[in-house]
C-alpha positions as CSV (number, residue, x, y, z in Angstrom):
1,X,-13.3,-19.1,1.3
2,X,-12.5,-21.3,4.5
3,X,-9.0,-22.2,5.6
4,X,-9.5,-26.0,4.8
5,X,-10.4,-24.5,1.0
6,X,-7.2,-24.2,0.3
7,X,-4.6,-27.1,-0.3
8,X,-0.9,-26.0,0.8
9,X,0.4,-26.0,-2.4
10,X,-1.7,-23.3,-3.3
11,X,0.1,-20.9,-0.9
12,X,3.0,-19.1,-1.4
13,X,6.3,-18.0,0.2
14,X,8.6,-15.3,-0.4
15,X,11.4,-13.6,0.7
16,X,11.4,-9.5,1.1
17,X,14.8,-7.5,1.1
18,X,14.3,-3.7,1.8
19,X,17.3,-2.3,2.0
20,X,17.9,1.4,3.0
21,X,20.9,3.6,2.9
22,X,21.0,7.6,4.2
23,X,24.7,9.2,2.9
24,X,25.1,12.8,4.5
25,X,27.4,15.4,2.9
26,X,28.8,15.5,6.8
27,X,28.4,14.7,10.5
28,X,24.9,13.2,11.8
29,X,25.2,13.1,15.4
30,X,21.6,12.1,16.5
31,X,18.7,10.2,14.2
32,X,15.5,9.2,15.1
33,X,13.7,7.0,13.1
34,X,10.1,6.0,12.7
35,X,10.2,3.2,10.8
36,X,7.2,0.9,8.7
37,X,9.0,-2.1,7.5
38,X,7.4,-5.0,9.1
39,X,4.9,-6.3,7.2
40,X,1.7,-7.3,8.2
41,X,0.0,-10.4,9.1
42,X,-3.8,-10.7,8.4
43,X,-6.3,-13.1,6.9
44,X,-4.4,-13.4,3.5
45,X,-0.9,-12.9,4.9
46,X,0.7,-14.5,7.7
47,X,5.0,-13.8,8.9
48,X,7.0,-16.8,9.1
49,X,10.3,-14.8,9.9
50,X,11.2,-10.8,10.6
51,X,14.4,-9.0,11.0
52,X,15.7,-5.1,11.2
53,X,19.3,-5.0,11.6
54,X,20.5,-1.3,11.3
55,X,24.2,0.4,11.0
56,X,25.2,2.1,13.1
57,X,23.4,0.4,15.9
58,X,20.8,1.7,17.5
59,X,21.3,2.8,21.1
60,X,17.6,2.9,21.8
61,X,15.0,1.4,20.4
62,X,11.1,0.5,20.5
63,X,8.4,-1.5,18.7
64,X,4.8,-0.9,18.5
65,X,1.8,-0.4,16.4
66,X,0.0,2.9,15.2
67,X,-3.8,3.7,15.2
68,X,-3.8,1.4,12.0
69,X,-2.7,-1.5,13.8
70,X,0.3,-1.8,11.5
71,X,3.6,-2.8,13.3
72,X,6.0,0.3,13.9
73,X,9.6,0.7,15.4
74,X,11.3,4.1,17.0
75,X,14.8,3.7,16.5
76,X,17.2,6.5,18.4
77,X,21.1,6.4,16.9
78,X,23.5,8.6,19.0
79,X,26.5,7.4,17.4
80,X,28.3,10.0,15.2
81,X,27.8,8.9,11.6
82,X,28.0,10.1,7.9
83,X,25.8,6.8,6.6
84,X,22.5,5.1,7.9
85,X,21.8,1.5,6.7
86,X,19.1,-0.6,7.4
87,X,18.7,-3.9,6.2
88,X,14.8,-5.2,6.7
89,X,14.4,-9.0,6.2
90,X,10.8,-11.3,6.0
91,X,9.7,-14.6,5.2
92,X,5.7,-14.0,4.3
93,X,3.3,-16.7,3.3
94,X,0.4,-15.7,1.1
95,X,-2.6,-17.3,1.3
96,X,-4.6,-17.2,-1.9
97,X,-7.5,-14.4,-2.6
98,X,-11.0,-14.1,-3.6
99,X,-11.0,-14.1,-7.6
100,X,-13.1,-12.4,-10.2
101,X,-15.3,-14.8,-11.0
102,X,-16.3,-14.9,-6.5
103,X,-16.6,-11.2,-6.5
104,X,-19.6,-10.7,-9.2
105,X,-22.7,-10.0,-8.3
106,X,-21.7,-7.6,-5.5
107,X,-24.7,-4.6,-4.0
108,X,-25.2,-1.6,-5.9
109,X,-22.3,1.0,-4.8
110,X,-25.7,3.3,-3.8
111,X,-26.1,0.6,-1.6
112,X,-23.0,0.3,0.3
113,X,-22.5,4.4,0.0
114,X,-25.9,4.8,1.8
115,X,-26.0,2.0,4.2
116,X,-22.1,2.1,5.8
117,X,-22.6,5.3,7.9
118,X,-25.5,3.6,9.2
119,X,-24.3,0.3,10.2
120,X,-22.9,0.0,13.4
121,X,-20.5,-3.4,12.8
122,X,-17.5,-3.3,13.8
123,X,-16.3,-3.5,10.2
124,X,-18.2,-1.0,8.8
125,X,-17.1,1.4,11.8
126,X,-13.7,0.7,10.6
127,X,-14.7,1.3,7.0
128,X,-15.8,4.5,8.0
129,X,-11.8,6.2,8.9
130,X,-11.1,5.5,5.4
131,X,-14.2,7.8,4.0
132,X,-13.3,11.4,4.6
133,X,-10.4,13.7,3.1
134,X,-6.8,13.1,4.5
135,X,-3.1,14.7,3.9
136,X,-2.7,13.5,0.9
137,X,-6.2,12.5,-0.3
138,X,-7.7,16.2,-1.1
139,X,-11.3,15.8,-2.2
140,X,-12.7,17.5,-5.2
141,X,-15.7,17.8,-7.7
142,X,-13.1,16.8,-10.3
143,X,-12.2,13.3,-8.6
144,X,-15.4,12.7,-8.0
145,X,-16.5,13.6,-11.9
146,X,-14.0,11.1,-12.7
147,X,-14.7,8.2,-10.5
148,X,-18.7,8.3,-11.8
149,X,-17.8,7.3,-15.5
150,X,-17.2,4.3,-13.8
151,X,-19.6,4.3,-10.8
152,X,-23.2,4.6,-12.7
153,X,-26.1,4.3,-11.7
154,X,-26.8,0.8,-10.1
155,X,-23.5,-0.7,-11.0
156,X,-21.8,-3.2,-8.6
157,X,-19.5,-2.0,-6.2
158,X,-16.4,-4.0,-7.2
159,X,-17.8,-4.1,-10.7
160,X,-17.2,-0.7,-10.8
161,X,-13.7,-0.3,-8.6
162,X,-12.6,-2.6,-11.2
163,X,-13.6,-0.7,-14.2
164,X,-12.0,2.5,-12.6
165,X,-8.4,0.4,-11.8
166,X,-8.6,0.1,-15.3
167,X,-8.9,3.3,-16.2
168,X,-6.9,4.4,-14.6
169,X,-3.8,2.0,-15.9
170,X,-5.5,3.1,-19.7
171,X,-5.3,7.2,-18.7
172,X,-2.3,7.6,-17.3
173,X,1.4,7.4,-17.9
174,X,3.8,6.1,-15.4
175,X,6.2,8.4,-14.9
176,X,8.9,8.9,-12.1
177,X,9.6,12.4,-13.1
178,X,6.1,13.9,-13.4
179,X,5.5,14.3,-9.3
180,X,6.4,14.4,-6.0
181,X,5.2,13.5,-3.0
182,X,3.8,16.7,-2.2
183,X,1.6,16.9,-5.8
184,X,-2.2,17.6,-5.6
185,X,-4.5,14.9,-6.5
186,X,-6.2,17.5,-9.3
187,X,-2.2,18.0,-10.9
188,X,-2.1,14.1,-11.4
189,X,-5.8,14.5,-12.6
190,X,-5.0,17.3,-15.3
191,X,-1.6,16.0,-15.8
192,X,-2.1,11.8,-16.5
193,X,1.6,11.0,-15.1
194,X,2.6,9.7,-12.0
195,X,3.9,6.7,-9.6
196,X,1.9,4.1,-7.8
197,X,1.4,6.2,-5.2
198,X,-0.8,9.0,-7.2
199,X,-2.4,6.4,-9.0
200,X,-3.6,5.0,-5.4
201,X,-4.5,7.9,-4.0
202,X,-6.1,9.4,-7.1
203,X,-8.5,5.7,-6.8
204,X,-8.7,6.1,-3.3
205,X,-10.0,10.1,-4.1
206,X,-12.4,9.4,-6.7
207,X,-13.7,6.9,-4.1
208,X,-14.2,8.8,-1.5
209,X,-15.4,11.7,-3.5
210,X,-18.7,9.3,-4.1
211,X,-19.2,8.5,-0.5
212,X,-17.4,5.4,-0.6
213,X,-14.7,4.0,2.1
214,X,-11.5,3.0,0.2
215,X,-7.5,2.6,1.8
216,X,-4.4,2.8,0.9
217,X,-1.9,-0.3,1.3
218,X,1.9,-0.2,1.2
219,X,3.7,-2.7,0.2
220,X,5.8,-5.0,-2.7
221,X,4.9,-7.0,-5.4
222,X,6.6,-9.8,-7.3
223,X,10.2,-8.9,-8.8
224,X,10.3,-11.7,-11.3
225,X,7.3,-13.1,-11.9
226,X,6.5,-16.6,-13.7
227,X,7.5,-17.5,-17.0
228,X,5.8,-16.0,-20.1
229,X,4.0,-13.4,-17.7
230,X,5.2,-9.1,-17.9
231,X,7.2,-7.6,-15.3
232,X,4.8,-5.5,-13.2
233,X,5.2,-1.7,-12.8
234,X,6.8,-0.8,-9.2
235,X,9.3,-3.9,-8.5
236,X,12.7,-3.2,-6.8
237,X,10.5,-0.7,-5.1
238,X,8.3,0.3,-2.7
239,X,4.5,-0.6,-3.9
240,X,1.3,1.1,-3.2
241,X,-2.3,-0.1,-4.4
242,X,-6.1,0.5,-3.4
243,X,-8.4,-2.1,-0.9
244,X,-12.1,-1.2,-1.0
245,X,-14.7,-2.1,1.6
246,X,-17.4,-4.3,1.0
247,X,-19.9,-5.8,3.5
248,X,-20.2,-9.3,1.5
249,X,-16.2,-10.1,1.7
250,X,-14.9,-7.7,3.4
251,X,-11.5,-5.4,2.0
252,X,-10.6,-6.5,-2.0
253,X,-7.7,-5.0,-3.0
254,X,-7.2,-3.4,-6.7
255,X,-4.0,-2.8,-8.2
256,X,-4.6,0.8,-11.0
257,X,-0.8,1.0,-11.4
258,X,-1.1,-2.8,-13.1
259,X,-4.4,-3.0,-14.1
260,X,-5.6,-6.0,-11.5
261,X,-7.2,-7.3,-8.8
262,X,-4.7,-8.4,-6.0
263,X,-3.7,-11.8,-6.1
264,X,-0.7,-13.9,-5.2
265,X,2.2,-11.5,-5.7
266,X,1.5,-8.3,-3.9
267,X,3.0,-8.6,-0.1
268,X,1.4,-5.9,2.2
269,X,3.3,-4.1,4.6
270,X,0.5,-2.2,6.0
271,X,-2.8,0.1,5.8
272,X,-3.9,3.7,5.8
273,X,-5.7,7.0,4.7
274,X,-3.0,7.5,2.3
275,X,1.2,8.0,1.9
276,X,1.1,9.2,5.3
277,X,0.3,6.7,7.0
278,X,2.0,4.1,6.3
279,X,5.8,5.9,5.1
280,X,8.3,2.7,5.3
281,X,10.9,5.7,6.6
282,X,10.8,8.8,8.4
283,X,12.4,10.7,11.0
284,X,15.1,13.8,11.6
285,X,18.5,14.0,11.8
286,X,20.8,16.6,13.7
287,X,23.5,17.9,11.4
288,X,24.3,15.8,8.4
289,X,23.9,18.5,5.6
290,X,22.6,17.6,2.1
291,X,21.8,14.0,1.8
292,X,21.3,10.7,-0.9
293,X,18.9,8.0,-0.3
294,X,19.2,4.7,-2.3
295,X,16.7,2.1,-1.9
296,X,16.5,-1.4,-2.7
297,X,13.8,-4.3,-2.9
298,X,14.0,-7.6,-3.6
299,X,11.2,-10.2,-3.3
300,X,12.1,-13.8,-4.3
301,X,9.8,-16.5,-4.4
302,X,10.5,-19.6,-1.8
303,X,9.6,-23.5,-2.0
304,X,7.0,-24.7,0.4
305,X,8.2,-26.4,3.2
């Protein structure tokens, strides 16, 4: 789909609010912060406005991007301080994606496993960082056992990615209890509970388990959506979902935690292996004691202008 495809109206605008608040028990009297809260702009997304504003203010501070190419900023606070705020502001514009109906008829997924360690594109070289195990993608016989009642023989790539995103949504429970950051892949597997995040990285697993180059995107999705349509699973929240490489259009995007291809209300704030990668927050602290984190998100639709 060209640029001139697509009429203005059929774009959209929203506003992002991540707000982020550290409360320590006592004293902090140095933080460093690596932060991923600047979302990206790509063929589908585009940044009309940014802003970090943090309390206390920083006394140094940098901005840059990682081996992902997804924007970062090192923030260094010196100032003695029992709470850490920061407020993370956007205006994005989506651009409309590639449908179902423009995605059928896709190559074999034999076709693309077998032929993307041998092309030398630039795309598919790319593809290929997104093949192999990572910290929080632990490859298995079980994922991959899982991901083939889907993948069969001959089947369509994103036919397939597609029947596995909903699978997934028709297997397992969301539950913000069941894990942790830290669970193994084969504990979401036996246990069908989890968050966005394992049901990302579980995709992304059974994925790679097959030979098959598949990422995993950060980011937010819709809070209130249009009228007469549910609430989708991980609003007011941090979002993750899948993006799956294929040679006729490039990354598509599949959402397992709400059964769905990515559309028009998923805003991306960047790319990786897995949870890593791409943490909105991280960073140490001297002093402080025990801690409580409360975060907030808040995307609301904008008019065109």
């Amino acid at each position: 789909m060209s640029d001139t495809s697509v009429s203005a109206a059929s774009f959209a605008r929203f506003r992002v609010v991540h707000e982020t608040r550290y409360t320590y028990q006592s004293m902090v009297t140095l933080s460093q912060q690596y932060l991923h809260l600047t979302p990206r702009s790509f063929i589908y997304q585009q940044i009309e406005s940014h802003r970090i504003v943090i309390a206390p203010h920083e006394e140094d501070g940098s901005e840059g991007h990682d081996y992902f190419g997804n924007m970062t900023r090192h923030i260094a606070i010196t100032v003695p301080h029992k709470t850490l705020s920061v407020h993370a502001e956007s205006i994005v514009v989506l651009k409309p994606r590639f449908t179902l109906t423009r995605i059928q008829g896709t190559l074999s997924w034999e076709t693309l496993r077998d032929s993307v360690r041998q092309d030398k594109s630039e795309a598919a070289l790319d593809a290929c960082r997104y093949l192999y195990a990572s910290p929080h993608v632990h490859l298995s016989p079980d994922l991959g056992d899982y991901g083939r009642i889907s993948f069969t023989p001959g089947r369509p790539l994103l036919d397939a990615a597609l029947n596995l995103t909903q699978r997934i949504f028709d297997d397992f429970e969301f539950d913000d209890k069941a894990t942790e950051i830290s669970t193994p892949l084969d504990e979401v597997l036996k246990g069908r509970r989890g968050v966005c995040q394992d049901f990302a990285q579980l995709m992304i697993g059974c994925m790679r388990a097959l030979g098959l180059p598949a990422r995993y995107v950060s980011g937010y999705i819709l809070t209130h959506p249009p009228a007469g349509q549910p609430r989708m699973i991980g609003a007011d929240a941090s979002h993750a979902w899948v993006s799956i490489f294929c040679p006729d259009f490039g990354w598509i995007d599949f959402d397992p935690t709400n059964r769905c291809l990515v559309q028009s209300e998923h805003i991306t704030l960047g790319w990786g292996r897995d949870f890593s990668d791409v943490t909105p927050m991280r960073g140490i602290v001297l002093g402080g004691g025990e801690q409580t984190l409360d975060v907030e998100v808040t995307v609301t639709p904008l008019p065109h202008i």
